[in-house]
C-alpha distance (Angstrom), angle and dihedral (degrees) to the residues before:
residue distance angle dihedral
X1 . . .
X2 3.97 . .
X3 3.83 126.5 .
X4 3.57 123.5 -40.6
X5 3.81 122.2 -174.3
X6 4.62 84.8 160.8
X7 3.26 120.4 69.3
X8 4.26 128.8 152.3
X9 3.98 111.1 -161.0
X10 3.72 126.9 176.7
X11 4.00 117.3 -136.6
X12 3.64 114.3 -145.1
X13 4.18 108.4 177.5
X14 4.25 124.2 -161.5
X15 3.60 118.6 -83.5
X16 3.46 115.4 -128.7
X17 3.24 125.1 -105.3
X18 4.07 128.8 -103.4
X19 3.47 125.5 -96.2
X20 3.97 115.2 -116.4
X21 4.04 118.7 -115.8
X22 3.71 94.5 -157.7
X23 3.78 124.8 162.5
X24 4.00 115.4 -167.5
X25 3.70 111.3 -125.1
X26 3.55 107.1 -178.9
X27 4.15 135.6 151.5
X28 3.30 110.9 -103.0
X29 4.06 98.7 10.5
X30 3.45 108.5 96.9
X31 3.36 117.1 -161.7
X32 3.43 97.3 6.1
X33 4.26 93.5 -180.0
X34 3.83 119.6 -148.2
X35 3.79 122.9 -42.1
X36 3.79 101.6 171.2
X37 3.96 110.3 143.3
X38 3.78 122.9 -132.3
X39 3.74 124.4 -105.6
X40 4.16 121.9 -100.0
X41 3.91 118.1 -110.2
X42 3.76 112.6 -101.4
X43 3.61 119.5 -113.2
X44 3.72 120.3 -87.9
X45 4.42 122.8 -137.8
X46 3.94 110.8 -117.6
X47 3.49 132.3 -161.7
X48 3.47 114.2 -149.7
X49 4.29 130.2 171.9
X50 3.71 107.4 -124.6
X51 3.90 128.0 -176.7
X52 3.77 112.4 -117.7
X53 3.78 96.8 42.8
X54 4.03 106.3 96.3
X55 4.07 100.0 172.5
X56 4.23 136.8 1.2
X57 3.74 92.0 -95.7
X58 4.31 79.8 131.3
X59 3.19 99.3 44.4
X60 4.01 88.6 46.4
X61 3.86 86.1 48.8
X62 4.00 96.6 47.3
X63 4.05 107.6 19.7
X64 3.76 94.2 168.9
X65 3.75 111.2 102.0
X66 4.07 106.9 -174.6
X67 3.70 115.8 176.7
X68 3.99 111.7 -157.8
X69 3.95 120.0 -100.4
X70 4.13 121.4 -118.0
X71 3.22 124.1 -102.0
X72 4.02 116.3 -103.3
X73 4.05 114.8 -109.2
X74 4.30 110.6 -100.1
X75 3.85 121.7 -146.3
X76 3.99 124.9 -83.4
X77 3.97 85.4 53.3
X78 3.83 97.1 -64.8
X79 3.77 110.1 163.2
X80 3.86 115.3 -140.9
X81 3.71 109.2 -115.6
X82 3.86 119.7 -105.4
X83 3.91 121.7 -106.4
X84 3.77 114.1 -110.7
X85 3.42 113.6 -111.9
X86 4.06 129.9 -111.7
X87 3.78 108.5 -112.4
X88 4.24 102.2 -175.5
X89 3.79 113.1 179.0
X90 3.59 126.6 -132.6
X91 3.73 137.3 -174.7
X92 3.76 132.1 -93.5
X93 3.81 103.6 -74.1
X94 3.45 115.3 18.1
X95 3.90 126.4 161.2
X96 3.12 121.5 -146.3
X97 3.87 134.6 -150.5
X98 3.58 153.2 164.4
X99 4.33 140.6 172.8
X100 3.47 82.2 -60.2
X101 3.36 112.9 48.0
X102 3.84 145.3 -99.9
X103 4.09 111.7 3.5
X104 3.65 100.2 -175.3
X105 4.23 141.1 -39.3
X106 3.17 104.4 -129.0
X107 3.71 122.7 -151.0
X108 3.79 136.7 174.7
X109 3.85 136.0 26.2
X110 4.58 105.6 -71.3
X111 3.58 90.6 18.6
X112 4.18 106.4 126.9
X113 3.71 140.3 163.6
X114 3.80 130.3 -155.8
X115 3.76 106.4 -123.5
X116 4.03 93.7 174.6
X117 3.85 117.2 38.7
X118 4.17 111.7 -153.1
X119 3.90 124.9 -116.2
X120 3.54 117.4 -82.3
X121 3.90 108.8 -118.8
X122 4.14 122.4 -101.9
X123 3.96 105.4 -115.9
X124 3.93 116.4 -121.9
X125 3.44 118.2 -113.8
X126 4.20 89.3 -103.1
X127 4.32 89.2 69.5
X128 3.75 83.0 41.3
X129 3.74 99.0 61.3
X130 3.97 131.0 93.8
X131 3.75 142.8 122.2
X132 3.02 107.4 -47.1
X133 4.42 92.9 46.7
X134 3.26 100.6 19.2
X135 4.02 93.3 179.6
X136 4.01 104.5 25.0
X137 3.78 106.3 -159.5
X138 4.10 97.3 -155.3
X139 3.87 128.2 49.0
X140 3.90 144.0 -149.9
X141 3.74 116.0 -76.5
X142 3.89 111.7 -138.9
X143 3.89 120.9 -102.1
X144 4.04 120.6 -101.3
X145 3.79 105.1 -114.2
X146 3.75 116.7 -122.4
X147 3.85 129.1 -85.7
X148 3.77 119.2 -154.7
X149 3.72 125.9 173.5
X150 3.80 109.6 -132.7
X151 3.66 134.9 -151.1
X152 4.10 115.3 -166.4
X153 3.61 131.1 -176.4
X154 3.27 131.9 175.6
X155 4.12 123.2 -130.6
X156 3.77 103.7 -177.9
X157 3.59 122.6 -128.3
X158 3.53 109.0 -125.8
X159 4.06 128.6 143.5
X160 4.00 91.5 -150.8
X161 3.77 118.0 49.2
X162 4.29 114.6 -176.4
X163 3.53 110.2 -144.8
X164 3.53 139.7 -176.0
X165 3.98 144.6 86.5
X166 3.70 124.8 -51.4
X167 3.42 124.5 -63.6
X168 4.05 88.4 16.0
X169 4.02 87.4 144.1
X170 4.18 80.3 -103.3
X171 3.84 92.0 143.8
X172 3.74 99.2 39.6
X173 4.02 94.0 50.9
X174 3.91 87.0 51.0
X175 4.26 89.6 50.0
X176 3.98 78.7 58.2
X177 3.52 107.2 44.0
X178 4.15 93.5 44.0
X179 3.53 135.6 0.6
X180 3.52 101.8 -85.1
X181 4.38 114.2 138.1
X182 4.30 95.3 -157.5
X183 3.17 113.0 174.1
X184 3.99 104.0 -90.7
X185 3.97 120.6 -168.9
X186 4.02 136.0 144.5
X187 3.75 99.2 -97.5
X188 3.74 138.6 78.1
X189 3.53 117.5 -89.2
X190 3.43 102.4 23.6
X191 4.35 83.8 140.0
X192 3.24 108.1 72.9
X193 3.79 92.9 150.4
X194 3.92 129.6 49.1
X195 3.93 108.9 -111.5
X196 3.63 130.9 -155.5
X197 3.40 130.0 -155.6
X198 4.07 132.2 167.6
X199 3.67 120.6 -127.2
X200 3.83 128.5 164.0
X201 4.01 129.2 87.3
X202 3.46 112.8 -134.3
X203 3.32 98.7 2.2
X204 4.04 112.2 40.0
X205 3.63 126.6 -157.2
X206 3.96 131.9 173.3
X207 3.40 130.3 -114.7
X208 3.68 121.4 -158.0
X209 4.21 115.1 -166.6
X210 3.94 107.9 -152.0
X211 3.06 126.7 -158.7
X212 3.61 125.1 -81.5
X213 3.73 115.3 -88.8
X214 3.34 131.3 -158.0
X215 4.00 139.3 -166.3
X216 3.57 115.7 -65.3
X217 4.24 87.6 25.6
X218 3.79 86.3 120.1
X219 3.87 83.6 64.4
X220 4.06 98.2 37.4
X221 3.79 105.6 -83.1
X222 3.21 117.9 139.1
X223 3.78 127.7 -0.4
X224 3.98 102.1 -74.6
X225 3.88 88.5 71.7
X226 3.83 88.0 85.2
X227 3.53 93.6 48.4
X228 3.49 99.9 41.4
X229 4.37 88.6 99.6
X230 3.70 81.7 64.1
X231 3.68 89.8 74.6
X232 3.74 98.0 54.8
X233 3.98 95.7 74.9
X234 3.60 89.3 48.7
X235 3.89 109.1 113.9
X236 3.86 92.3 -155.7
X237 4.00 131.5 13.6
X238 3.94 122.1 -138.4
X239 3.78 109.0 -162.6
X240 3.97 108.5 -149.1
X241 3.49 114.1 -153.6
X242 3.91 130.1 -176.3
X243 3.98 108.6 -122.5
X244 3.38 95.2 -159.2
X245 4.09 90.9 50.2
X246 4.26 108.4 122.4
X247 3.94 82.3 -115.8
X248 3.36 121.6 17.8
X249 3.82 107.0 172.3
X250 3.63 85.9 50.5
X251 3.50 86.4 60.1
X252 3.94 99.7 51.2
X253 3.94 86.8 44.2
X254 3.93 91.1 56.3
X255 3.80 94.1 50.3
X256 3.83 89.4 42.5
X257 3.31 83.7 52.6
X258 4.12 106.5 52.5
X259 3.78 80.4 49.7
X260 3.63 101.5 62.2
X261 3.79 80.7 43.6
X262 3.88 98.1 57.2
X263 3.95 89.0 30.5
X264 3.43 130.6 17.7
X265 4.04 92.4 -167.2
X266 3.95 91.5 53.0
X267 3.53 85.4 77.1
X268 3.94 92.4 61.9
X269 3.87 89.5 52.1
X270 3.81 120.2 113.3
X271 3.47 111.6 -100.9
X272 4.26 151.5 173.0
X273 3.84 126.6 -151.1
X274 4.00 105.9 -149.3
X275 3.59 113.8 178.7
X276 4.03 110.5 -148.8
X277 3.92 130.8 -152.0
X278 3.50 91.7 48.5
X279 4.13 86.7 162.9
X280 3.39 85.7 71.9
X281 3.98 104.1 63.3
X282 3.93 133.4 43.7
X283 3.74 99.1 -127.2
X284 4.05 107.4 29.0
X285 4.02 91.1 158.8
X286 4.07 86.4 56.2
X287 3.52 97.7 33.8
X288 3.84 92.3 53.6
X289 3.89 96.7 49.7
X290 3.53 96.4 58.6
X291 3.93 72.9 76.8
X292 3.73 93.5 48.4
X293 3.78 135.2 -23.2
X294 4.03 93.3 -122.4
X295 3.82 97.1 45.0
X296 4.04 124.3 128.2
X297 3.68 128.8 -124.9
X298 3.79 120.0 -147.0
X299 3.36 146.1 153.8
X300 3.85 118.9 -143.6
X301 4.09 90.0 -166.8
X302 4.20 94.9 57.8
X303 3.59 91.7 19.4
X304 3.75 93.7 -127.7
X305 4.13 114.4 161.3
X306 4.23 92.5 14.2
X307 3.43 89.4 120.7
X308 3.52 97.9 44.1
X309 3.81 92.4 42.1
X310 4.48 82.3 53.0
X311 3.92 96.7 51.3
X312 3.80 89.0 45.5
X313 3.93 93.2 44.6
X314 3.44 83.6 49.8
X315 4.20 103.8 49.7
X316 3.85 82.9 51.3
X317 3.39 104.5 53.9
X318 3.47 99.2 49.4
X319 3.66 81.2 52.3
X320 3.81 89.4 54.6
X321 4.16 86.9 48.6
X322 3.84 89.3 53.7
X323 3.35 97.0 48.2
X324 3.66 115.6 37.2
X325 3.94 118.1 53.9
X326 3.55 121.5 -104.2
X327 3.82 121.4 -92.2
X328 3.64 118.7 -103.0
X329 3.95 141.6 175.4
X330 3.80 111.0 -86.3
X331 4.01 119.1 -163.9
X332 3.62 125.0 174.9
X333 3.96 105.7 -124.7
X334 4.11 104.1 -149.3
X335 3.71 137.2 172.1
X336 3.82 121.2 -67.1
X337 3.48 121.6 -102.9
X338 3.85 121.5 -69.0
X339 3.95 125.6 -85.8
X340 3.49 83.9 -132.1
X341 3.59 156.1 -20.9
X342 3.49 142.9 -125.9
X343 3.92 114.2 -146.6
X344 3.95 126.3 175.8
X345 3.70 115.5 -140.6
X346 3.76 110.2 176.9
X347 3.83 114.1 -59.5
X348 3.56 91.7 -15.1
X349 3.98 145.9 68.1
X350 3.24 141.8 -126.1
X351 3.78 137.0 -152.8
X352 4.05 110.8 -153.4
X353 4.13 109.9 -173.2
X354 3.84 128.8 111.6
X355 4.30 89.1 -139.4
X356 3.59 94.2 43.0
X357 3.94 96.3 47.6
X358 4.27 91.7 50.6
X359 3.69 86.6 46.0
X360 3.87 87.6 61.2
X361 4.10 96.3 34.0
X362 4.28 88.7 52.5
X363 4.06 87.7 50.7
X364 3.63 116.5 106.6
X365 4.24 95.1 -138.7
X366 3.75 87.6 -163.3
X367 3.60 95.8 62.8
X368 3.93 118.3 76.3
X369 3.61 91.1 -157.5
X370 3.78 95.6 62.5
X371 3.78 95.9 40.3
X372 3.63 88.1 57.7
X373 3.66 91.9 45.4
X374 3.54 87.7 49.0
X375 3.90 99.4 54.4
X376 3.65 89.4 37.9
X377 4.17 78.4 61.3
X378 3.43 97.5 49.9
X379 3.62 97.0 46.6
X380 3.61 85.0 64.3
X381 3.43 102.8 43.3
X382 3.69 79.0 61.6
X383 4.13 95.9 -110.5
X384 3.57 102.1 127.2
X385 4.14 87.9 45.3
X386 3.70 88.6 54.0
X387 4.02 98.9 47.4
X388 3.82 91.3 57.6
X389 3.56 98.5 44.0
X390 3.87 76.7 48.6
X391 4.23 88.4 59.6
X392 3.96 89.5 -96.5
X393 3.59 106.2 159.7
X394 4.18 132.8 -172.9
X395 3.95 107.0 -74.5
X396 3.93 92.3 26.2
X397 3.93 115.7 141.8
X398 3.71 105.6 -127.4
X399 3.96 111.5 -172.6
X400 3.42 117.1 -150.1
X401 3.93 121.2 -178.3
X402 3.83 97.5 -40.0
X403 3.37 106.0 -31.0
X404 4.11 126.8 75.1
X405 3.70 123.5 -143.2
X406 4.07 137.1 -163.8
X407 3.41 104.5 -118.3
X408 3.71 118.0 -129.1
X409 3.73 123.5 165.8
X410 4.08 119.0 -108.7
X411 4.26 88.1 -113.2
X412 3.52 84.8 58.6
X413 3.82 92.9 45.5
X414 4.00 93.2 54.9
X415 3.88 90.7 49.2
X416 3.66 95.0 54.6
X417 3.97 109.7 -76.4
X418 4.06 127.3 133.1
X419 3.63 134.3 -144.2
């Protein structure tokens, strides 16, 4: 498969696993009481940056991310085992988001995020025991694991970034300066890929060729408008131009140009205007300043100013290190997941929450006393406020856990109604 920086992926983590009912019926042990086990968390899906994985071609290939269920609790107080979580790598870089927004920006090799948390596990019948049921015959069901719909992309991490339009000599100048083999040919768009290469000595540094742009890429011309997030990462910008172009500081002002439109803040980025194919003109040096005063001329054919063009690279990026801050994971902390939920499902509703579903299962139905406790409970819990904003209407069946109700408002309770 070729480059992917796009991918969409849907997270699907473990349910947990059931809570046991168990009674112990044993000679000689009278009233043995309840010994069922609780269920095992369900596995949660992790993304974690891994070295060796350059772009979401798997991820593209298999977007399915299932994380394995726990195991349900056992009788004599044996715990289910917990489901093993989903660890899928990623490359250096990747964004991550979903319906709501940014998950996490993640940066540097181990670094991971959990983008779908695991079921909690039901508890068994034995955690669910005290005075008042001292031997409760049912048990907690395990939670549902969350889903969450994904979209990745990958902005690669790269302290150089070659810019320019096509057929700038981008591709050859970064075969010189590292040991990169791009594709290299005489016509436009011969990039259709970002490359990376690693130049430097004793101190390395990566250089990443993008694609070429061109004007109106800011807006989805071309093919460098996809490639165009590549730049962001980039701790300093060189800006290739052809010397031997029919206009060349037109052509750095167009590329400054779809910058400032993609990103205001590239603009503020260090950067170094070399001017390539200097075998082709008489005066490179004064050719290439009409661009800007402190640009380089070189030649990746004769290999005239490389080592110029490397000890100025190299002065400027470790001006770039000193003065931009270091990158670093970012992950978007939000609220846990809801008590409950409120879901339509035809003519009827239903009430989705692990508290608000044991509440119901430990009420005695028969006794009027408890039911009104009960809906006196879920009004606070903010249940019944939820189901009308939901379209819930008097004489709607609301199901909650396994049993269904008619639902009847708590004013209508207190003057003399049932549920």
């Amino acid at each position: 498969m070729s480059f992917v920086d796009e991918a969409g992926a849907v997270a699907r983590a473990g349910r947990g696993g059931d809570g046991s009912a168990s009674i112990r019926r044993e000679p000689f042990t009278p009233r043995g009481g309840p010994d069922g086990g609780n269920g095992g968390p369900g596995g949660s899906v992790v993304l974690e940056v891994a070295t060796g994985v350059h772009d979401l071609s798997a991820l593209a290939d298999s977007p399915h991310l299932v994380a394995a269920g726990g195991r349900p609790g056992g009788r004599s107080r044996r715990d289910g085992a917990a489901g093993g979580d989903l660890v899928a790598p990623i490359p250096d870089g990747t964004v991550v988001t979903d319906d709501r927004g940014l998950v996490a920006d993640l940066v540097g090799e181990g670094t991971r995020v959990v983008v779908a948390r695991g079921g909690r596990g039901g508890r068994g019948n034995a955690a669910l025991a005290g005075p008042r049921n001292p031997a409760p015959g049912t048990a907690e069901a395990g939670e549902p694991g969350e889903e969450r719909r994904l979209r990745l992309e990958l902005r690669i991490v790269a302290d150089v970034g070659l810019v320019g339009l096509p057929n700038a000599g981008k591709s050859t100048l970064l075969s010189r300066l590292t040991a990169a083999k791009p594709k290299i040919a005489d016509y436009p768009f011969t990039t259709l890929v970002p490359n990376l290469g690693v130049a430097g000595d004793e101190r390395r540094y990566v250089i990443a060729d993008v694609p070429g742009l061109v004007e109106g890429a800011s807006e989805g011309k071309g093919l460098g408008h996809r490639f165009l997030r590549h730049v962001t990462r980039c701790l300093t910008l060189v800006h290739v131009v052809d010397l031997a172009a029919a206009d060349l500081v037109q052509d750095f002002a167009t590329v400054r140009a779809e910058l400032k439109a993609f990103d205001p803040e590239l603009l503020d980025r260090p950067f170094l205007v070399v001017g390539t194919k200097a075998d082709l003109v008489e005066d490179p040096l004064g050719v290439v300043r009409m661009a800007h005063r402190e640009a380089v001329a070189v030649s990746s054919v004769t290999g005239e100013g490389l080592e110029k063009l490397e000890e100025r690279l190299g002065s400027v990026l470790e001006e770039a290190r000193a003065s931009l801050p270091p990158r670093r994971t970012f992950a978007v902390l939000r609220p846990g997941r809801d008590r409950f939920v409120v879901r339509r499902e035809g003519e009827r509703f239903r009430v989705i929450g692990r508290e608000v579903e044991r509440w119901v299962a430990e009420t005695d139905l028969d006794d009027p006393e408890e039911v009104v406790a009960l809906q006196r409970r879920l009004v606070r819990e903010g249940v019944e406020r939820q189901l009308a904003a939901t379209g819930a209407r008097r004489g709607d069946e609301v199901v909650i856990g396994d049993r269904a109700f008619e639902f009847i408002p708590e004013e209508e309770v207190a003057h003399g109604g049932a549920s």
